[in-house]
Biopython code that builds the backbone (N, CA, C, O; Angstrom):
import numpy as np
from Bio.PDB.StructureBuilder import StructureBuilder

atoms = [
    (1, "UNK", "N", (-138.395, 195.477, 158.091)),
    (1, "UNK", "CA", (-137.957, 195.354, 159.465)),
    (1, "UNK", "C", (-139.128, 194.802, 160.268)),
    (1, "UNK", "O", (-140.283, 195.208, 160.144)),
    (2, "UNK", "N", (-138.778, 193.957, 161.001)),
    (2, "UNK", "CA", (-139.795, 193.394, 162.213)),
    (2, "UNK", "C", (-140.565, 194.530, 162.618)),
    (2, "UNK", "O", (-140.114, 195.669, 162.493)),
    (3, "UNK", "N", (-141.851, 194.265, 163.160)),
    (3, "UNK", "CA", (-142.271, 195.320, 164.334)),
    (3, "UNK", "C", (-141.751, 195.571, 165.983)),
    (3, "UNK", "O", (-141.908, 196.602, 166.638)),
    (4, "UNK", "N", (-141.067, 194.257, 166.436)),
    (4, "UNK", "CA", (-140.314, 194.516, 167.725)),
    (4, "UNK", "C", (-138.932, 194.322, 167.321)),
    (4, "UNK", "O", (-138.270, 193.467, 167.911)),
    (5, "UNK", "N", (-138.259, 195.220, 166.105)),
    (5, "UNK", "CA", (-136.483, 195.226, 166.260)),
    (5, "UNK", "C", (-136.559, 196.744, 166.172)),
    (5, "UNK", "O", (-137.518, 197.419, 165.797)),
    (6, "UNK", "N", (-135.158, 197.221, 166.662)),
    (6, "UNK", "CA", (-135.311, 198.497, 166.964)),
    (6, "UNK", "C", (-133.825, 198.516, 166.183)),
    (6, "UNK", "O", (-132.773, 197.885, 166.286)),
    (7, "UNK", "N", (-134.358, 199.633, 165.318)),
    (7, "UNK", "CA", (-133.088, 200.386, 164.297)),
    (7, "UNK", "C", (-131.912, 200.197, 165.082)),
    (7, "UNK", "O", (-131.959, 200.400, 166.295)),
    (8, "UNK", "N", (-130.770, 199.798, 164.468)),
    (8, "UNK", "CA", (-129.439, 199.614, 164.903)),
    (8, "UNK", "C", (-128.734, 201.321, 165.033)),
    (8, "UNK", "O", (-129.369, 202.211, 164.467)),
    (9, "UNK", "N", (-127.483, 201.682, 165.755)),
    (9, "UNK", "CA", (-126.866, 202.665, 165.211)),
    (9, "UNK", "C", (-126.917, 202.636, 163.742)),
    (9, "UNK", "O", (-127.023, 201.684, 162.969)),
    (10, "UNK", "N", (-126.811, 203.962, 163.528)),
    (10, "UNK", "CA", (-126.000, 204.267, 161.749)),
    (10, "UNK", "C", (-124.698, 203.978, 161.669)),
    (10, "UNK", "O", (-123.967, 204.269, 162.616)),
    (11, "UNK", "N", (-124.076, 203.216, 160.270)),
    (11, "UNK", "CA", (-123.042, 202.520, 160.467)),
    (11, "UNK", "C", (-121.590, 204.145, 160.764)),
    (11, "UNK", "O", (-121.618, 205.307, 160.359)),
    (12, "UNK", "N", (-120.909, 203.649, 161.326)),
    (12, "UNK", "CA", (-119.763, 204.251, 161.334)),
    (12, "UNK", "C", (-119.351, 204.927, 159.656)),
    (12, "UNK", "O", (-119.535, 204.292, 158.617)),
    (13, "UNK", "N", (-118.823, 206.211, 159.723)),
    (13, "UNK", "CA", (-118.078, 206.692, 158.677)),
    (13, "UNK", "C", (-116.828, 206.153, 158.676)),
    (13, "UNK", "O", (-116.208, 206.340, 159.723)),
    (14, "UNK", "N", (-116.154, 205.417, 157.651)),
    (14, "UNK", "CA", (-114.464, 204.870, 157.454)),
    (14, "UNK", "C", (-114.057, 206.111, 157.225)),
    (14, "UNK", "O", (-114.608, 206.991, 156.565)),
    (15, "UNK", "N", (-112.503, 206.136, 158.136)),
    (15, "UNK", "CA", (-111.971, 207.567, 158.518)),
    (15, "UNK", "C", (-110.541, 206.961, 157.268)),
    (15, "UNK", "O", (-109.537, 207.473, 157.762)),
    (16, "UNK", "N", (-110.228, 206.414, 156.388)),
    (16, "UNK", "CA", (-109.673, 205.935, 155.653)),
    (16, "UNK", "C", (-108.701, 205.135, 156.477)),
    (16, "UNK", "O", (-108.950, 204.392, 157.426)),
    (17, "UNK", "N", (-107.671, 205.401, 155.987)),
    (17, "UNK", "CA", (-106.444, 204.017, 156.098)),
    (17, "UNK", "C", (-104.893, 204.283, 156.148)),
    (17, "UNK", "O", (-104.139, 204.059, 155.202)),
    (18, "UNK", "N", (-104.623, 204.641, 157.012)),
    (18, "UNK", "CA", (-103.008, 204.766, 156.810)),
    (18, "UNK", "C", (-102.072, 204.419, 156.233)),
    (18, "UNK", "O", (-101.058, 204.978, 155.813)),
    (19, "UNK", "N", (-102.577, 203.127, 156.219)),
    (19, "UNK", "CA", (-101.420, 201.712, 154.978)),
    (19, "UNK", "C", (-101.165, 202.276, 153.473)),
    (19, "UNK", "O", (-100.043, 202.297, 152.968)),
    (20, "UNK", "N", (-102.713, 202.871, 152.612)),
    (20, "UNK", "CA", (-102.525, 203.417, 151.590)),
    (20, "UNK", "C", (-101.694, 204.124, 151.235)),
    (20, "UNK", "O", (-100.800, 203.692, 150.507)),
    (21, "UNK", "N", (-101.733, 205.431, 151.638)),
    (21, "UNK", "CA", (-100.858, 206.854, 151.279)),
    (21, "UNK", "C", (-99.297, 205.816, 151.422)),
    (21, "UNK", "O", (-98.432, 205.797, 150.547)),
    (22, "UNK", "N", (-99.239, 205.084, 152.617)),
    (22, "UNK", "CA", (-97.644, 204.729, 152.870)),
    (22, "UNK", "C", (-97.399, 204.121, 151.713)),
    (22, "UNK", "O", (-96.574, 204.558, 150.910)),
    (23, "UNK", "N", (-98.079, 203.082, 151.531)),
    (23, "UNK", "CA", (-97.731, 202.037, 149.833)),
    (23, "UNK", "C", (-97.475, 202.535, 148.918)),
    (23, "UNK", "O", (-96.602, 202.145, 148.142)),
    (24, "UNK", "N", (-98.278, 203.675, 148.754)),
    (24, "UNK", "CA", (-98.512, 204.369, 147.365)),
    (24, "UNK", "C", (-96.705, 205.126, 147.523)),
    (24, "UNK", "O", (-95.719, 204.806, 146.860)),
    (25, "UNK", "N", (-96.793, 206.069, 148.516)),
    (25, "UNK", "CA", (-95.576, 207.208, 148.214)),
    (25, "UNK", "C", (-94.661, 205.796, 148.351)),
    (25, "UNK", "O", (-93.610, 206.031, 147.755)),
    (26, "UNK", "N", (-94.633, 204.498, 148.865)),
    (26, "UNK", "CA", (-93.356, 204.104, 148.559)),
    (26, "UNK", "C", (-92.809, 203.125, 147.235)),
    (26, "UNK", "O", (-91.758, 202.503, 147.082)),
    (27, "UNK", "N", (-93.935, 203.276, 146.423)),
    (27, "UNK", "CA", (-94.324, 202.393, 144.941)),
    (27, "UNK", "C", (-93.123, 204.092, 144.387)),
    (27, "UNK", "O", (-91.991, 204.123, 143.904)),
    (28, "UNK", "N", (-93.811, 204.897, 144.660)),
    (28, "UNK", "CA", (-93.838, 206.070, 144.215)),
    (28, "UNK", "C", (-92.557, 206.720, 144.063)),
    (28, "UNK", "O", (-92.183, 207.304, 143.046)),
    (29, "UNK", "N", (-91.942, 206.590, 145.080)),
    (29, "UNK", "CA", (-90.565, 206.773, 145.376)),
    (29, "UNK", "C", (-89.796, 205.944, 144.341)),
    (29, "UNK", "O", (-89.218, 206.508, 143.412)),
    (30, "UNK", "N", (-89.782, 204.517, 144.498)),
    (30, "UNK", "CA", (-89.191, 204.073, 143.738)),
    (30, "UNK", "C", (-89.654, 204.334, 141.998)),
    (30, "UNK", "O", (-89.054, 205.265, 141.461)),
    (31, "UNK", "N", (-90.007, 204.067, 141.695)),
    (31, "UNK", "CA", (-90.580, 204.754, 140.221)),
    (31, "UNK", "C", (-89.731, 205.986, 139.700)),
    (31, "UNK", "O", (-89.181, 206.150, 138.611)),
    (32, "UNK", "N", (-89.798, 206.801, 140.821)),
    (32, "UNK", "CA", (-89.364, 208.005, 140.393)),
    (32, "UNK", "C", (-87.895, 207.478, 140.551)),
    (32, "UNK", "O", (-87.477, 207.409, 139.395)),
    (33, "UNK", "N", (-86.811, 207.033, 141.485)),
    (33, "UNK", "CA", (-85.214, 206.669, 141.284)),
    (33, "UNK", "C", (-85.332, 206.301, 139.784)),
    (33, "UNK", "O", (-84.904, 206.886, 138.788)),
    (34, "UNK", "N", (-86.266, 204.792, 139.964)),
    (34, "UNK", "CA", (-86.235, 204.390, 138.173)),
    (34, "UNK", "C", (-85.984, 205.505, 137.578)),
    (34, "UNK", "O", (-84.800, 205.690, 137.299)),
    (35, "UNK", "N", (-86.819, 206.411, 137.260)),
    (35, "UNK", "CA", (-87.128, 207.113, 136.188)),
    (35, "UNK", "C", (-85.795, 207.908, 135.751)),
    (35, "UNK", "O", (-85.101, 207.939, 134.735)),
    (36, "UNK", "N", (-85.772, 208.668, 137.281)),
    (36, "UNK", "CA", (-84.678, 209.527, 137.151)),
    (36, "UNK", "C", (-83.155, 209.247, 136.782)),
    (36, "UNK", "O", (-82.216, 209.956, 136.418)),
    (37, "UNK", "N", (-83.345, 207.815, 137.056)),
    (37, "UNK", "CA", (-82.118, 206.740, 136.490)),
    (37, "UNK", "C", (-81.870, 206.898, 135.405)),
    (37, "UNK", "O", (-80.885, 207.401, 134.865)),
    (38, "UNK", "N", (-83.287, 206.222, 134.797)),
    (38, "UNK", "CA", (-83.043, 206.244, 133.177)),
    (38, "UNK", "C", (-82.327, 207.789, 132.296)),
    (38, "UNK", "O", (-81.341, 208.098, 131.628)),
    (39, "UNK", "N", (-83.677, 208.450, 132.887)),
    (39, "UNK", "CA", (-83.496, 209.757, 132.356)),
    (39, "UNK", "C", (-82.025, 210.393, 131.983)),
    (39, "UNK", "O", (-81.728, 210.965, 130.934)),
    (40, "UNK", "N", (-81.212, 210.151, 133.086)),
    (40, "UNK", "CA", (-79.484, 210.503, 133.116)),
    (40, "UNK", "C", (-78.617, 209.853, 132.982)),
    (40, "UNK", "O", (-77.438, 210.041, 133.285)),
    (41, "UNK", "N", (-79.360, 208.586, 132.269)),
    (41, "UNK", "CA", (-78.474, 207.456, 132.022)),
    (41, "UNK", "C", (-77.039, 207.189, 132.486)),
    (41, "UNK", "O", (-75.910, 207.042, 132.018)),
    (42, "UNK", "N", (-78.103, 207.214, 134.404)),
    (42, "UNK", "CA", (-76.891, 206.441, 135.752)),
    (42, "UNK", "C", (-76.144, 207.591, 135.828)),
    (42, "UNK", "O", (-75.454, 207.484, 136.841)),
    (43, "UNK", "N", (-75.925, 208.645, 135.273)),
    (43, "UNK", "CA", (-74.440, 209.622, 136.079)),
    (43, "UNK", "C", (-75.164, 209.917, 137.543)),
    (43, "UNK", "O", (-76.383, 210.065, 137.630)),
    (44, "UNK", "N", (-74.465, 209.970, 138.434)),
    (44, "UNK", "CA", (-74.842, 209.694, 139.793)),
    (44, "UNK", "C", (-75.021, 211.218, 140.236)),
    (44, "UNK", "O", (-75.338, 211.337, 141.420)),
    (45, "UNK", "N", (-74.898, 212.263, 139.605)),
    (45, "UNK", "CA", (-74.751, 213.445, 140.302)),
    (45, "UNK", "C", (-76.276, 213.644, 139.366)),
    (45, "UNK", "O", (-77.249, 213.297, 140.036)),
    (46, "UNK", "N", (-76.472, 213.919, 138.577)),
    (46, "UNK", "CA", (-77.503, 214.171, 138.251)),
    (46, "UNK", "C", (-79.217, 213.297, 138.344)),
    (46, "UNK", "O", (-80.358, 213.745, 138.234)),
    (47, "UNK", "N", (-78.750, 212.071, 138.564)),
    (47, "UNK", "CA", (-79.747, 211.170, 138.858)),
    (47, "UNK", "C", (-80.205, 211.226, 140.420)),
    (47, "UNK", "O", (-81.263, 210.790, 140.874)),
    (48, "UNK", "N", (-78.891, 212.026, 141.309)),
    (48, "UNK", "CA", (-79.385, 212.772, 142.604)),
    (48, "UNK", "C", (-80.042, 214.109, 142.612)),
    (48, "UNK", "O", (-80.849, 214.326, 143.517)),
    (49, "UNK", "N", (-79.774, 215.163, 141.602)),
    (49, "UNK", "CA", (-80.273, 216.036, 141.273)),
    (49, "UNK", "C", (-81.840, 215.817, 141.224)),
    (49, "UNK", "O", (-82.676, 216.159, 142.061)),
    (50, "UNK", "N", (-82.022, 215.136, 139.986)),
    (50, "UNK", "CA", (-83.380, 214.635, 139.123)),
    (50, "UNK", "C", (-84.014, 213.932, 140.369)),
    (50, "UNK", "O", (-85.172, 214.328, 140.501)),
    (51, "UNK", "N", (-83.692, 213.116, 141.231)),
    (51, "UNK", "CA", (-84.627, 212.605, 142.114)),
    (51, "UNK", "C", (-84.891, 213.514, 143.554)),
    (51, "UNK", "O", (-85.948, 213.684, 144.161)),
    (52, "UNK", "N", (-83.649, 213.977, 143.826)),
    (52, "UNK", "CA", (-84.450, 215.497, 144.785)),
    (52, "UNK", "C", (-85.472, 215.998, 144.514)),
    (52, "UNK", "O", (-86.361, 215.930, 145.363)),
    (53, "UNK", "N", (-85.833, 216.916, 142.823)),
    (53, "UNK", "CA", (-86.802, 217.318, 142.501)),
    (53, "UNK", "C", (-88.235, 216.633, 142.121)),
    (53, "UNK", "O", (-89.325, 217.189, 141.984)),
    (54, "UNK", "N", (-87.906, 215.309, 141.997)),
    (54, "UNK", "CA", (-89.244, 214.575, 141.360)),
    (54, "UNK", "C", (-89.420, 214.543, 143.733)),
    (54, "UNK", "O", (-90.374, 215.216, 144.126)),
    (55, "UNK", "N", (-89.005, 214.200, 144.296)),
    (55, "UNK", "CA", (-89.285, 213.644, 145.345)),
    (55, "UNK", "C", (-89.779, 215.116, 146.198)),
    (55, "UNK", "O", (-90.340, 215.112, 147.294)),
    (56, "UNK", "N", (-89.453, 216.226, 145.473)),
    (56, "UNK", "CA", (-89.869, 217.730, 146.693)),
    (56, "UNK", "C", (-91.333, 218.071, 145.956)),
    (56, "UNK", "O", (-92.109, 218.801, 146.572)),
    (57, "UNK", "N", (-91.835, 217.394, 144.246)),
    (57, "UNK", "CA", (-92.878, 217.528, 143.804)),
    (57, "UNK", "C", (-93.930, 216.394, 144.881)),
    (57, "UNK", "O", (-94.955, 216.603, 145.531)),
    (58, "UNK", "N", (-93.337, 215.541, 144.729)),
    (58, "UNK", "CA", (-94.357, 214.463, 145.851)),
    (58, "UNK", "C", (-94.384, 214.571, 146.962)),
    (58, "UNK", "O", (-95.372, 213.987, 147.406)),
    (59, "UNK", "N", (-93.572, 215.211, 148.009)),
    (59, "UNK", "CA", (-93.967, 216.129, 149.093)),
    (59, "UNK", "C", (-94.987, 217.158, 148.817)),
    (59, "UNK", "O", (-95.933, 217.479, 149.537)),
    (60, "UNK", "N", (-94.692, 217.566, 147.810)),
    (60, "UNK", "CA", (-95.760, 218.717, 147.521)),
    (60, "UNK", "C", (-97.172, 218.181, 147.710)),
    (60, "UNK", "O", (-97.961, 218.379, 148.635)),
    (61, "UNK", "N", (-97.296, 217.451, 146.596)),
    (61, "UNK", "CA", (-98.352, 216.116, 146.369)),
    (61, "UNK", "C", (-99.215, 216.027, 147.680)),
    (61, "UNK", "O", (-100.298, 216.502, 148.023)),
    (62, "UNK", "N", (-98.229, 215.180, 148.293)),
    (62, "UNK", "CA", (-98.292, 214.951, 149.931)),
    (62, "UNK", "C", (-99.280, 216.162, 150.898)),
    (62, "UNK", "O", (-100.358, 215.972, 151.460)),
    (63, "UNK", "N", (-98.700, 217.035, 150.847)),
    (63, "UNK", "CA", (-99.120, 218.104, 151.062)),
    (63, "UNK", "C", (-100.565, 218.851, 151.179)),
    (63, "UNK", "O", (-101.279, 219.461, 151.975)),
    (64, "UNK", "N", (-100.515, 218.475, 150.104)),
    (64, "UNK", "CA", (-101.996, 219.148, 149.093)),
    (64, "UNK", "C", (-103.011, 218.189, 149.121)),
    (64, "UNK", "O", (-104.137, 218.601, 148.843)),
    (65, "UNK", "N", (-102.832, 216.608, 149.484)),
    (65, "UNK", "CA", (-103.684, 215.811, 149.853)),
    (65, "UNK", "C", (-104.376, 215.710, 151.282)),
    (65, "UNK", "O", (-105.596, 215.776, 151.427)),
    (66, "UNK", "N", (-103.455, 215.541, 152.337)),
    (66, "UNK", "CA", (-103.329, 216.077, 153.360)),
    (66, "UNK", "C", (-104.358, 217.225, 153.991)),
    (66, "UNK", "O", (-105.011, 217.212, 155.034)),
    (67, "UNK", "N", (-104.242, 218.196, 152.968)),
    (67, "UNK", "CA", (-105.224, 219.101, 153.495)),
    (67, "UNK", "C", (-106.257, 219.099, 152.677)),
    (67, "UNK", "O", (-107.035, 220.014, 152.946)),
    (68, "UNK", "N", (-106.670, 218.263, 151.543)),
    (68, "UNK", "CA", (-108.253, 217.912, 150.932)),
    (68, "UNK", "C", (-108.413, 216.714, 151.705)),
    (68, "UNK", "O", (-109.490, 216.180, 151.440)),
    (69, "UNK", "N", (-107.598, 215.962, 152.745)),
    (69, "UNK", "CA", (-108.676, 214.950, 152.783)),
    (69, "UNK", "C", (-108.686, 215.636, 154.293)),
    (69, "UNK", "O", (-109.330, 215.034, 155.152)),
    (70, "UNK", "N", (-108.293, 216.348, 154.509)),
    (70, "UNK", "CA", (-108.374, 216.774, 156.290)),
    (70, "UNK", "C", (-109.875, 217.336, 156.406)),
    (70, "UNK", "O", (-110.798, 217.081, 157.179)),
    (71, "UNK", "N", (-109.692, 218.447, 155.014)),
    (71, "UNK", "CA", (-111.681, 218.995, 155.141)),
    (71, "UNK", "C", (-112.807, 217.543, 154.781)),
    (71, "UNK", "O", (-113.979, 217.565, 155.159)),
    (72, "UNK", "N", (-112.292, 216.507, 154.110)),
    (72, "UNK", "CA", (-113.189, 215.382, 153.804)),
    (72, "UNK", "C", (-113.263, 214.641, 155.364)),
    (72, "UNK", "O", (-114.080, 213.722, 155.428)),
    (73, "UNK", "N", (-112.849, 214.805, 156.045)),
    (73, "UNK", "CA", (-112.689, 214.019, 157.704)),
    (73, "UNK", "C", (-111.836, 213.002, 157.654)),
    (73, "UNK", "O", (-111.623, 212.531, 158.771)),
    (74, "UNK", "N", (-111.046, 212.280, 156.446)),
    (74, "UNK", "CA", (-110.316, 211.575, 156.294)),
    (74, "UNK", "C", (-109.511, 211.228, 157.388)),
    (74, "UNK", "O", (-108.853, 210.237, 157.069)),
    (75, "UNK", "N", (-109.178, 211.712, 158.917)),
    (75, "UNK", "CA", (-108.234, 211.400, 159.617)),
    (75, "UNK", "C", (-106.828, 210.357, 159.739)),
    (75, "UNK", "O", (-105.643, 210.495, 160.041)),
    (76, "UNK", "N", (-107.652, 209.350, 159.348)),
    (76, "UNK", "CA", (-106.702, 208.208, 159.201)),
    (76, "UNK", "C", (-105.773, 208.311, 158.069)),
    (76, "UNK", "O", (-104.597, 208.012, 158.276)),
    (77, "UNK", "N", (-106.219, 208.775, 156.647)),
    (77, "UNK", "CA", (-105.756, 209.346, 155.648)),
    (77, "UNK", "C", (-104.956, 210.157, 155.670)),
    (77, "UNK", "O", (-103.879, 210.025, 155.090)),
    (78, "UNK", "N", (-105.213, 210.964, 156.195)),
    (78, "UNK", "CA", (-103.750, 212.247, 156.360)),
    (78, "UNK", "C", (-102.811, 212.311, 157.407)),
    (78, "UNK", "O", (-101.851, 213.074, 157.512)),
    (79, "UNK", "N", (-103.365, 211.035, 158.508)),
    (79, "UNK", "CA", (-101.634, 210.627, 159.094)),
    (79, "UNK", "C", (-101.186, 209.531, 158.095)),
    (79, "UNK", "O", (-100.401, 208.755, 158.640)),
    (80, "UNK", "N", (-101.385, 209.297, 157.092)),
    (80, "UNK", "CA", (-101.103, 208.354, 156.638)),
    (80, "UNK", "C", (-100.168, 209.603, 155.185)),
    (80, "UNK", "O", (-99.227, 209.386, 154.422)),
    (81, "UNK", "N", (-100.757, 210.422, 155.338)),
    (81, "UNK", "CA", (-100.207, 210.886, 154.367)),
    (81, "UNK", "C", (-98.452, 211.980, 155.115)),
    (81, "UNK", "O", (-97.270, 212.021, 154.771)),
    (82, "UNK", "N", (-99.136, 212.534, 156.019)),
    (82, "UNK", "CA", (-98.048, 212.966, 156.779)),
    (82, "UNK", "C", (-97.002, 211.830, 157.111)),
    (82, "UNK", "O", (-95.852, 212.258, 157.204)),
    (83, "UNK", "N", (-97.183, 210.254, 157.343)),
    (83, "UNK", "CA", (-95.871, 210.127, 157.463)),
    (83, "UNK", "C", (-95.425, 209.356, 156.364)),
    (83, "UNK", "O", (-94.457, 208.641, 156.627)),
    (84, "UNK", "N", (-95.807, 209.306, 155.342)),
    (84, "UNK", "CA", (-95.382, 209.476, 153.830)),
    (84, "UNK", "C", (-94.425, 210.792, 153.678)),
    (84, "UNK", "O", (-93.300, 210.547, 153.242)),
    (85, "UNK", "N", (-94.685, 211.981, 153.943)),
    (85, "UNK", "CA", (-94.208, 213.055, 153.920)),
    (85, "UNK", "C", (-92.398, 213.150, 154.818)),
    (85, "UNK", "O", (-91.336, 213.709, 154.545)),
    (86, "UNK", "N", (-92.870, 212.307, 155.886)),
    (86, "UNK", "CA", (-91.707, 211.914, 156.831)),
    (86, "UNK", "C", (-90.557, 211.190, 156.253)),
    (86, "UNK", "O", (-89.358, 211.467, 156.220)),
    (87, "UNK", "N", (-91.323, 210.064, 155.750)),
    (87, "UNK", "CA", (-90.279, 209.348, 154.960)),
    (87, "UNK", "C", (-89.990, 209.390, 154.096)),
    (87, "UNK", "O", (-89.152, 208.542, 153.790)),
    (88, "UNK", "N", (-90.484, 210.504, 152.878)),
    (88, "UNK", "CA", (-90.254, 210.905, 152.007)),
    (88, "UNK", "C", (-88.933, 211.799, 152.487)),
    (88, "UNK", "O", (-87.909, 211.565, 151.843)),
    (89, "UNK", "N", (-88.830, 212.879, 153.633)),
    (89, "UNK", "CA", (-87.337, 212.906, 153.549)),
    (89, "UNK", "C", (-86.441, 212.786, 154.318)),
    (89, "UNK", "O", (-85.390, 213.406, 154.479)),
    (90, "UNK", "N", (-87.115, 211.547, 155.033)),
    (90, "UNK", "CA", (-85.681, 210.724, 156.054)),
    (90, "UNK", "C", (-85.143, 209.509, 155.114)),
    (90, "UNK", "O", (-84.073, 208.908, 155.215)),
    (91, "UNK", "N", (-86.046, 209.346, 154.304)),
    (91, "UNK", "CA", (-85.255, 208.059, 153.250)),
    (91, "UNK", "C", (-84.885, 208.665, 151.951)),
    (91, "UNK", "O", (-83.671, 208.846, 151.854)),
    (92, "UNK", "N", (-85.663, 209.071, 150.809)),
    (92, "UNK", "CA", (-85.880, 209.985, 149.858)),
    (92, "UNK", "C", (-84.766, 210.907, 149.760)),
    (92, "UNK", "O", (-83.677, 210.562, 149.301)),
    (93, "UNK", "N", (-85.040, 212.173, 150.218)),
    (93, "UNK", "CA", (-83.973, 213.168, 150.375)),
    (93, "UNK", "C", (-82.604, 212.904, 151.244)),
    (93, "UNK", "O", (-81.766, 213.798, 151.365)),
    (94, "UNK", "N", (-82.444, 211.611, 151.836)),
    (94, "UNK", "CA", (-81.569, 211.420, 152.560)),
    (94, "UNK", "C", (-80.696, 210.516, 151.900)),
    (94, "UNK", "O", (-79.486, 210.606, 152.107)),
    (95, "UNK", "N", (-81.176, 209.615, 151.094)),
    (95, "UNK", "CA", (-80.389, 208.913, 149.894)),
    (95, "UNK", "C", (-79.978, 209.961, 148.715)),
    (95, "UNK", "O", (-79.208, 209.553, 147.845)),
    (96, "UNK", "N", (-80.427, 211.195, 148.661)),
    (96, "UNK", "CA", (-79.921, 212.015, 147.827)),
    (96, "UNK", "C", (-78.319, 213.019, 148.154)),
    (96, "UNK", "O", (-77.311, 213.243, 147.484)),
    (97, "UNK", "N", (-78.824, 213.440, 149.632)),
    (97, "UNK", "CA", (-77.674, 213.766, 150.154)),
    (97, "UNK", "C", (-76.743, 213.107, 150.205)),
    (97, "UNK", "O", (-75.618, 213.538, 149.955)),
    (98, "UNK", "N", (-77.059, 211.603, 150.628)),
    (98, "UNK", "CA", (-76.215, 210.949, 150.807)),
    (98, "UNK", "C", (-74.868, 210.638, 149.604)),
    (98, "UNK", "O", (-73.645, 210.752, 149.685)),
    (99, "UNK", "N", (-75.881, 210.164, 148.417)),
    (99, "UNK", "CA", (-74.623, 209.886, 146.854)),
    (99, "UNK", "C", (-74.395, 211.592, 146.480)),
    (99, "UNK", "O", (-73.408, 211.774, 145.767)),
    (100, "UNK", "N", (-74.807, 212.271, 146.684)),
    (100, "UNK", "CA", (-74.084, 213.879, 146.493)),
    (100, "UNK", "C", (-73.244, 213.885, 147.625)),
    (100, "UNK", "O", (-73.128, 215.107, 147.527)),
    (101, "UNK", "N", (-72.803, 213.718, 148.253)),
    (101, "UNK", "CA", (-71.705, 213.725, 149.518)),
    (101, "UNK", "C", (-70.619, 212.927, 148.923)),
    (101, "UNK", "O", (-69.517, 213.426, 148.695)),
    (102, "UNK", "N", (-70.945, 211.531, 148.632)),
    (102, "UNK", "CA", (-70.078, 210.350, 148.510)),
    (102, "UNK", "C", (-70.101, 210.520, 147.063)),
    (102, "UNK", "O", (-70.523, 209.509, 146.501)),
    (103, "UNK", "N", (-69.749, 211.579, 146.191)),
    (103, "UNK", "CA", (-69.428, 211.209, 144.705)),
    (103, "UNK", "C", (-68.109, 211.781, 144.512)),
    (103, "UNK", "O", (-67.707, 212.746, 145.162)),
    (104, "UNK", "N", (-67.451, 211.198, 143.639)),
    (104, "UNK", "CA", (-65.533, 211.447, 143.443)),
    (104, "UNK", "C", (-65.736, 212.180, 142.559)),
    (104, "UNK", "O", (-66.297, 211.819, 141.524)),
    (105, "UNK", "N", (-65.235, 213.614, 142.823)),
    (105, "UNK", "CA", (-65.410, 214.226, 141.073)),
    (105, "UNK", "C", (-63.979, 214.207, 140.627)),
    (105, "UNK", "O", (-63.491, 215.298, 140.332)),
    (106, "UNK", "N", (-63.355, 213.312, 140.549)),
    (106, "UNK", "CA", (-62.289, 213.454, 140.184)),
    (106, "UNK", "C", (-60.990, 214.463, 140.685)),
    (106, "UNK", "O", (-61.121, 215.491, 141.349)),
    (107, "UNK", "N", (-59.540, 213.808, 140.119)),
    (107, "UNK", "CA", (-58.312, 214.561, 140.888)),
    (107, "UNK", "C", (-58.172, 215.946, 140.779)),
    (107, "UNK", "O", (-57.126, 215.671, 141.368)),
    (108, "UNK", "N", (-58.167, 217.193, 140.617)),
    (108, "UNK", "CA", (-58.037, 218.447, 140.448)),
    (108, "UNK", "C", (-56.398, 218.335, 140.200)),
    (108, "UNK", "O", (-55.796, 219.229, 140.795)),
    (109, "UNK", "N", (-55.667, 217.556, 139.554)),
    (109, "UNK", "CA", (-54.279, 217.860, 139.213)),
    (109, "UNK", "C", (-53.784, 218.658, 138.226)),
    (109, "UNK", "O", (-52.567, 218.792, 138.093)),
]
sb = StructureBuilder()
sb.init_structure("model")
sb.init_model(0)
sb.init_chain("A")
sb.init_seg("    ")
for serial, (resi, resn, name, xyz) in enumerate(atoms, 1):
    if name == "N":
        sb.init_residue(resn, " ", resi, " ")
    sb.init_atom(name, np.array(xyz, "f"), 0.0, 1.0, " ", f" {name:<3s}", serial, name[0])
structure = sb.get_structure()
């Protein structure tokens, strides 16, 4: 360093990124329909079943990140993860209700 420059601030701490957590739980989401697709090979009542539960584990997920990155100062990170959590079940659990509502179980004759 020169003798007449004077130390800058210390750089800023990155409080992370909101965009992440969102990308990820929504890669995530889908993966899991896949999966749960395969798994029940398409019967629609159970492939709503199977994706309720894979999707209340990644809330969980959600959850539990949320509050490790809250003690790391992460801020940006854990609104990012909270509204992952949001849309995990305004879209997620709401496409589940939804084909469990709208499935024909057939005539009872």
């Amino acid at each position: 360093m020169a003798p007449n420059q004077e130390p800058g601030p210390p750089p800023e701490r990155t409080r992370g990124s909101v965009r992440g957590p969102l990308l990820l739980n929504a890669g995530l989401m889908l993966v899991l329909y896949l999966a749960a697709f395969a798994a029940t090979t398409g019967r629609p009542g159970e492939t709503a079943y199977a994706y309720f539960f894979a999707l209340a584990g990644l809330f969980c997920l959600n959850v539990l990140a949320a509050i490790g990155l809250a003690f790391m100062g992460r801020s940006q990170t854990v609104m990012g993860c909270i509204y992952s959590g949001i849309g995990i079940f305004l879209i997620g659990l709401g496409s589940c209700a939804y084909s469990l509502s709208h499935m024909h179980m057939g005539s009872m004759q």
